[in-house]
KEDO-959114 format. One record per residue (C-alpha): residue number from 1; x, y, z. Coordinates in steps of 0.2 Angstrom, whole numbers. Layout:
// KEDO-959114
<rec NUM <X Y Z>>;
...
END
This chain:
// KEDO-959114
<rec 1 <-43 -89 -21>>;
<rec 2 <-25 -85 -18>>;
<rec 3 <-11 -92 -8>>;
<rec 4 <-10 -90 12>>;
<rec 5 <7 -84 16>>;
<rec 6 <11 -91 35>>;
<rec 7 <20 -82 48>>;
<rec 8 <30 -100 51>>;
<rec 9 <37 -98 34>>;
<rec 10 <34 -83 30>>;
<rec 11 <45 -80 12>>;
<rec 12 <48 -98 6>>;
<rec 13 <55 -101 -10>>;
<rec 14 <40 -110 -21>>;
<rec 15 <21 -111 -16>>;
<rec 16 <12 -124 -18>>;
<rec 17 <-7 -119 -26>>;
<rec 18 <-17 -131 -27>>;
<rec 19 <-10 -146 -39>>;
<rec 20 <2 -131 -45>>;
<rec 21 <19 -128 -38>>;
<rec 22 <28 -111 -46>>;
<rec 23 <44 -107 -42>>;
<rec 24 <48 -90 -36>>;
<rec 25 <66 -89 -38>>;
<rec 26 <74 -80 -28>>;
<rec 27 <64 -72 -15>>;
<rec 28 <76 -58 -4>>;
<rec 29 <71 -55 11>>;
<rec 30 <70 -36 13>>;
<rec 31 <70 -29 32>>;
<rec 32 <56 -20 39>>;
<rec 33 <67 -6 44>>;
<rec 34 <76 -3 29>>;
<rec 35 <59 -6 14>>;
<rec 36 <51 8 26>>;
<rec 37 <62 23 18>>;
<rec 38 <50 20 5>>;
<rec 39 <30 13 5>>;
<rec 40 <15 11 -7>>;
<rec 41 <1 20 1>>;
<rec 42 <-13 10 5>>;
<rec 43 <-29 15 -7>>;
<rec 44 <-46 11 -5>>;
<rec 45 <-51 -1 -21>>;
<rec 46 <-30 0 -27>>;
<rec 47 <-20 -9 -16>>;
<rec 48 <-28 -26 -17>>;
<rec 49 <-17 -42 -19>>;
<rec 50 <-17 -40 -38>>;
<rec 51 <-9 -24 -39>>;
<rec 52 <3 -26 -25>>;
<rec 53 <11 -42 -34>>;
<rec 54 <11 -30 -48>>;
<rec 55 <20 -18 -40>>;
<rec 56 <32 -28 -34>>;
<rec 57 <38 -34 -50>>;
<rec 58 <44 -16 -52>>;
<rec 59 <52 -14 -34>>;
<rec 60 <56 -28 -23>>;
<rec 61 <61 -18 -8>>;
<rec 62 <48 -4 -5>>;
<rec 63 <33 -7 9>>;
<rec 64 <19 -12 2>>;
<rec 65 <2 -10 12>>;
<rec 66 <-17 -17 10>>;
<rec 67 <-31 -8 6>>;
<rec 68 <-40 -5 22>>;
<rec 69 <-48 -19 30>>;
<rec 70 <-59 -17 42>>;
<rec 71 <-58 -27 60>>;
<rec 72 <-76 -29 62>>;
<rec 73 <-76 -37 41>>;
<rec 74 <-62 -47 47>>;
<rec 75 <-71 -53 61>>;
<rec 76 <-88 -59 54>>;
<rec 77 <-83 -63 36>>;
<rec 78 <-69 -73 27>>;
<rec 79 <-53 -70 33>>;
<rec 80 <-42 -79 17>>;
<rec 81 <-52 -68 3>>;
<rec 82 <-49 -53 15>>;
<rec 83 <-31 -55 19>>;
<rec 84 <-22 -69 8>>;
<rec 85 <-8 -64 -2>>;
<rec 86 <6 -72 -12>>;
<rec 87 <22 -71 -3>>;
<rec 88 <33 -63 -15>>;
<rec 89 <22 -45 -11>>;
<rec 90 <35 -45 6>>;
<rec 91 <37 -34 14>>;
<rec 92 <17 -30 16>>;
<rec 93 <7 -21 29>>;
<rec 94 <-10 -27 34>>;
<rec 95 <-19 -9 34>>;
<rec 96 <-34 -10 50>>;
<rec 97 <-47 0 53>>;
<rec 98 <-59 1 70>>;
<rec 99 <-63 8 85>>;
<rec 100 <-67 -6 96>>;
<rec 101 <-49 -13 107>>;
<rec 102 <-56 -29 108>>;
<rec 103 <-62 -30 88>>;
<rec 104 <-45 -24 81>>;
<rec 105 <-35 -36 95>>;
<rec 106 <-45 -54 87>>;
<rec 107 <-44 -46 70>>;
<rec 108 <-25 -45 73>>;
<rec 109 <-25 -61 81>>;
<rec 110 <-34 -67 65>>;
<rec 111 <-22 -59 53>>;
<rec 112 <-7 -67 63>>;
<rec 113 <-7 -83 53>>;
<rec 114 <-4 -74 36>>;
<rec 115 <14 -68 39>>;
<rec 116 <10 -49 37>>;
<rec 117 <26 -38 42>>;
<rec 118 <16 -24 48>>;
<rec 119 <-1 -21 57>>;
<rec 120 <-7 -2 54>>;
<rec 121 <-22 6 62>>;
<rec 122 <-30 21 52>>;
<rec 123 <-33 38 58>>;
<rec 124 <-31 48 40>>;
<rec 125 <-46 42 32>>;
<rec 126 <-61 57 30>>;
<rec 127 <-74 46 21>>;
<rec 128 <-92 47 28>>;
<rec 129 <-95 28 29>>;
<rec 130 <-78 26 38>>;
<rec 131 <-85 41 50>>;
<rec 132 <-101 31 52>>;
<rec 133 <-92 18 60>>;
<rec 134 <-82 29 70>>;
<rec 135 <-65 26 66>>;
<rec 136 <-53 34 52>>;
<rec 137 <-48 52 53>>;
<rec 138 <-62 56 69>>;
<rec 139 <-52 46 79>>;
<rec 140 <-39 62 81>>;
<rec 141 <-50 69 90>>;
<rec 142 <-47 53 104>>;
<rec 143 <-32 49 106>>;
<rec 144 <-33 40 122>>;
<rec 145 <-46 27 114>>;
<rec 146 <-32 26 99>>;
<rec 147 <-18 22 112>>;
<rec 148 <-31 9 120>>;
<rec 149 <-33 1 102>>;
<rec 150 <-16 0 99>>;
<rec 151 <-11 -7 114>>;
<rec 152 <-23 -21 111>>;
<rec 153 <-17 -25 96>>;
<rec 154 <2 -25 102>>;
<rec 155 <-7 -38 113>>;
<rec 156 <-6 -51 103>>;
<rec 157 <8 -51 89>>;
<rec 158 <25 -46 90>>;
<rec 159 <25 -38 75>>;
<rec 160 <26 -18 73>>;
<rec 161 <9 -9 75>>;
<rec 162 <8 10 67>>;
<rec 163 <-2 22 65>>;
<rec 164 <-5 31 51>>;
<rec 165 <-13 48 53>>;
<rec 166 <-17 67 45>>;
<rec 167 <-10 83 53>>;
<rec 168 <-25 87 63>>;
<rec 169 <-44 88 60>>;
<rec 170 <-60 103 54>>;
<rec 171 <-53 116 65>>;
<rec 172 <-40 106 76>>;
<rec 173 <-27 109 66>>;
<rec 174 <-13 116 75>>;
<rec 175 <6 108 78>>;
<rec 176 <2 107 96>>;
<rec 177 <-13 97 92>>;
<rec 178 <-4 87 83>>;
<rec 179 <10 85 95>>;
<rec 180 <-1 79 109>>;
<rec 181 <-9 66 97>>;
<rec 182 <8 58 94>>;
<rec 183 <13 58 113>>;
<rec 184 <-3 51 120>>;
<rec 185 <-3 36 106>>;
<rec 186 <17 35 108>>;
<rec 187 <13 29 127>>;
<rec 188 <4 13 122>>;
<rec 189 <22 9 114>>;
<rec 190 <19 15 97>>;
<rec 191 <36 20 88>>;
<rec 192 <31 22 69>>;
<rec 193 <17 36 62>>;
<rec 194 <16 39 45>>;
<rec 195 <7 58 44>>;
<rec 196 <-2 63 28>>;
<rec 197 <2 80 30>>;
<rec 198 <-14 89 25>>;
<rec 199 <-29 90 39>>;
<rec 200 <-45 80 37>>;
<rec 201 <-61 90 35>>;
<rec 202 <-73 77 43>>;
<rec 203 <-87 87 33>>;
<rec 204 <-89 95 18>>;
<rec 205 <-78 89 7>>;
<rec 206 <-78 72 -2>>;
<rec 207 <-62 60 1>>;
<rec 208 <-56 63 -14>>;
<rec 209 <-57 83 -10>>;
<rec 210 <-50 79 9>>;
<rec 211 <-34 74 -3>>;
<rec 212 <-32 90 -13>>;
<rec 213 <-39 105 -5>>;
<rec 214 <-34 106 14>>;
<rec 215 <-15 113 9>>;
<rec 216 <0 104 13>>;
<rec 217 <9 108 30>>;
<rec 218 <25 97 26>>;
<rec 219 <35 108 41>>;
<rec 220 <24 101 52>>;
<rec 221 <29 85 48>>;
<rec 222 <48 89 47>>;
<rec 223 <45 97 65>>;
<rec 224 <40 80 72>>;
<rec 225 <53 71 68>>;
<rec 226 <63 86 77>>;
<rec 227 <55 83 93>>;
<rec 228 <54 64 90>>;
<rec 229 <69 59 86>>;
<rec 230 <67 43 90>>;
<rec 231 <53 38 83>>;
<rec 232 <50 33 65>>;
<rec 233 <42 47 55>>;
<rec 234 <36 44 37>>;
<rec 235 <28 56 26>>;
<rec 236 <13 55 15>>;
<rec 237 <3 67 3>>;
<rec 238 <6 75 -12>>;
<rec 239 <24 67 -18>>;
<rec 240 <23 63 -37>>;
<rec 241 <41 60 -41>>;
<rec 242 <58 53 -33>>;
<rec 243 <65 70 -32>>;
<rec 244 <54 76 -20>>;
<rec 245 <55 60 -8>>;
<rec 246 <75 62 -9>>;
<rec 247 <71 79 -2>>;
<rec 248 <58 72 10>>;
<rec 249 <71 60 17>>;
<rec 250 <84 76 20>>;
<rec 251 <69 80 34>>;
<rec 252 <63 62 40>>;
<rec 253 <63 43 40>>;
<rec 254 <52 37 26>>;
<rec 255 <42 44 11>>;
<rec 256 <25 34 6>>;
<rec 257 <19 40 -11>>;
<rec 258 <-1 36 -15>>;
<rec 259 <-8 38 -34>>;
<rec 260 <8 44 -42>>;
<rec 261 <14 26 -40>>;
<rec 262 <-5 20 -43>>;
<rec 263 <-8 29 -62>>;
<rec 264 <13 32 -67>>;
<rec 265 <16 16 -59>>;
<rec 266 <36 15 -68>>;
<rec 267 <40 27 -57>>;
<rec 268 <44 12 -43>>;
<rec 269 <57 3 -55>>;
<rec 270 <70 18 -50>>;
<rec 271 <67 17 -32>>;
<rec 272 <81 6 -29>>;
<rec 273 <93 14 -33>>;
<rec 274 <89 31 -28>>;
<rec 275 <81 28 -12>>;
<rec 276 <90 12 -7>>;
<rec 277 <105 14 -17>>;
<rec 278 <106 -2 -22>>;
<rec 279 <111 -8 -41>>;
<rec 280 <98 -18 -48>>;
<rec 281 <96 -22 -67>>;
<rec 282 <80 -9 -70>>;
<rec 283 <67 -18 -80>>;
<rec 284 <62 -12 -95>>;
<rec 285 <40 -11 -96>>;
<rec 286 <37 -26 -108>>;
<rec 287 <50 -36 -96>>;
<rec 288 <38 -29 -84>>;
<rec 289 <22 -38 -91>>;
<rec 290 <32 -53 -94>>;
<rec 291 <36 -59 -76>>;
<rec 292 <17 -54 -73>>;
<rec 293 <13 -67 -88>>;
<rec 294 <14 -84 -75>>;
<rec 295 <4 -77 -61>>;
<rec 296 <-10 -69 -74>>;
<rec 297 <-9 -87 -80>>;
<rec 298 <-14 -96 -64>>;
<rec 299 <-25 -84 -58>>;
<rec 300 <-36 -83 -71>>;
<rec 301 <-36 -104 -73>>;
<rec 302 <-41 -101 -54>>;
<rec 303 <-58 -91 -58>>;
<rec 304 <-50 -74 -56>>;
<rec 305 <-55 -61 -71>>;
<rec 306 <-43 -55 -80>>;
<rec 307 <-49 -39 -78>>;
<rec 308 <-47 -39 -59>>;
<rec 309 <-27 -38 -64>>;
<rec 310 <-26 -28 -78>>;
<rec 311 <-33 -15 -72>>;
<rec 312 <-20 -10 -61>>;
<rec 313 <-9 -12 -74>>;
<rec 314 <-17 2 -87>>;
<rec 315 <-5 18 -83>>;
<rec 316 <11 5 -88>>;
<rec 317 <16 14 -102>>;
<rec 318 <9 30 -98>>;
<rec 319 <19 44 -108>>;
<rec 320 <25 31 -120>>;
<rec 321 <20 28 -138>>;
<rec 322 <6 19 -140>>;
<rec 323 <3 21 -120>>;
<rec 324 <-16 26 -123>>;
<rec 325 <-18 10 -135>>;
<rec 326 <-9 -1 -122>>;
<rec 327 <-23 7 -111>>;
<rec 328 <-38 5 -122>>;
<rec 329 <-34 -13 -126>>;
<rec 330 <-35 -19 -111>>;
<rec 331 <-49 -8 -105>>;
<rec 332 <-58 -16 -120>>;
<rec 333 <-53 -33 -120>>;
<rec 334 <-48 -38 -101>>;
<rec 335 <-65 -39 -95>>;
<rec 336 <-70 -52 -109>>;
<rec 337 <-77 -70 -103>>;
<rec 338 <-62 -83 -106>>;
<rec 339 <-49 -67 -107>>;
<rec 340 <-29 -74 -102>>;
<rec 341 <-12 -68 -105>>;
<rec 342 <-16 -68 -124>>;
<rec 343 <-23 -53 -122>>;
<rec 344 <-8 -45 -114>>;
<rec 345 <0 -54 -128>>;
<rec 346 <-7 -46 -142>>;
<rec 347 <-9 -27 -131>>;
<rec 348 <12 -26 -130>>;
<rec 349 <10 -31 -147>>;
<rec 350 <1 -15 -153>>;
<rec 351 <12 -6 -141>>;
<rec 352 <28 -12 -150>>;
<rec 353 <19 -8 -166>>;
<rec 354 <14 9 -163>>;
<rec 355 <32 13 -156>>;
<rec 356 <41 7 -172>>;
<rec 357 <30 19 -181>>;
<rec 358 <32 33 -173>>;
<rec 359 <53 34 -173>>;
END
């Protein structure tokens, strides 16, 4: 299922799937450098291939990132369901996650073939499966063995590798700990480290917990950048709305915002041009849904359920007449045997309805 992106060609103008060719139009290429100001946080059972292509639809120069894939999945299982993606979701970053140099080297080596722009190692997530397999957040508390990974991944690509990290860990939570993490992992050639800027408690709290009790220490952040100037710093935790990442970017190099662009996802049609100043004709939501309309109709003559993109799709109109009915109908309806883009169809329908009522 899905379309392999190569790293030969990796933005081309129509793809070709299976007996169908759809024409992209035209396809920008966005530098790495510049789509880094602003990223979509990679989310666990969110960022899959169906709701980066949505996102995109709203903002074509943001980063985008996978959910996280693990090297040792990578390795034993089916690379194109894990990592193939549809070339209008560049620029996208491949998300890893590991422990093992070797593993995380042939995954990368794997992964080169699909034309990511990015290769990123996790060292933020808390959970207690990711724990189990000794990589995620536990890994601050090795920084040697994180430079070692990251050094064989650089290894065999020439694309960026970075490390996305929290602030510290349970009681290892100073700036200075923090400091010597960064430098350590900086030595293997590492220049980019996006830094959630909460600690991880690797026991005691759920993930979900990890990302809303530990406070927010965005100084400590700011304060890396200080000493690093050289280095790419990118921020992450806690940022709901553009005004706070303008304020963000007063202090460092990037913002990533994770659910806020997940549940309100609209908010990413005004990152243009107020994090990239650039004009672009904003799209309204229902033009949203209808450059969506052709992909939903090939993927689900594919096999894929409609449900599979739709979901990522619910929080649309959120805070708009009818938004809750837009939500239910497709909750409802998406899942159905046989459901297409009729039922997108008939939900803006009911949104357009509701909306003429209620002025």
């Amino acid at each position: 299922m899905g379309v392999l992106s190569t790293a030969k060609s990796p933005r081309p103008k129509s793809l070709v799937m299976g007996n169908h060719e759809q024409r992209l139009g035209q396809v920008e290429y966005v530098p790495l450098e510049q789509s880094r100001r602003f990223s979509v946080a990679p989310m666990m059972d969110w960022t899959d291939r169906h709701c980066r292509y949505f996102h995109r639809q709203l903002t074509k120069y943001a980063l985008l990132y996978t959910e996280m894939v693990t090297a040792q999945a990578l390795v034993h299982g089916d690379p194109e369901r894990l990592l193939a993606f549809h070339p209008e979701e560049h620029p996208v970053a491949l998300q890893l996650g590991g422990s093992a140099p070797d593993l995380l080297a042939e995954a990368v080596r794997i992964a080169e073939s699909f034309g990511y722009d990015e290769y990123n190692l996790n060292v933020g997530c808390p959970s207690d499966r990711v724990q189990s397999g000794r990589f995620g957040a536990c890994l601050m508390a090795e920084p040697t063995l994180v430079a070692e990974c990251v050094q064989a991944m650089q290894e065999v690509t020439n694309r960026p590798v970075t490390v996305k990290t929290r602030i510290g860990i349970d009681h290892q939570d100073s700036y200075e700990f923090l400091q010597t993490f960064v430098e350590t992992v900086a030595r293997a050639g590492v220049r980019h480290f996006i830094v959630h800027a909460r600690k991880a408690w690797l026991s005691g709290l759920s993930p979900k917990e990890n990302r809303e009790v530990p406070p927010l220490h965005y100084e400590r952040v700011y304060q890396l950048k200080k000493d690093f100037p050289t280095y790419h710093i990118t921020i992450n935790g806690g940022i709901t709305e553009l005004a706070q990442v303008l304020s963000h970017l007063q202090q460092v190099d990037g913002v990533m915002m994770g659910r806020a662009a997940y549940q309100t996802p609209y908010v990413l049609v005004d990152v243009e041009q107020h994090v990239f100043g650039i004009a672009l004709d904003k799209p309204s939501r229902y033009e949203v849904v209808g450059r969506m309309l052709p992909y939903v109709e090939h993927q689900t003559s594919a096999g894929v359920r409609l449900s599979a993109i739709t979901r990522h799709m619910l929080g649309l109109f959120h805070g708009q007449p009818g938004g809750k009915l837009w939500r239910r109908y497709l909750s409802q309806h998406a899942h159905k045997p046989g459901a297409g883009v009729e039922v997108l169809h008939n939900a803006l329908e009911i949104v357009s309805s509701h909306g003429e009522k209620s002025q």
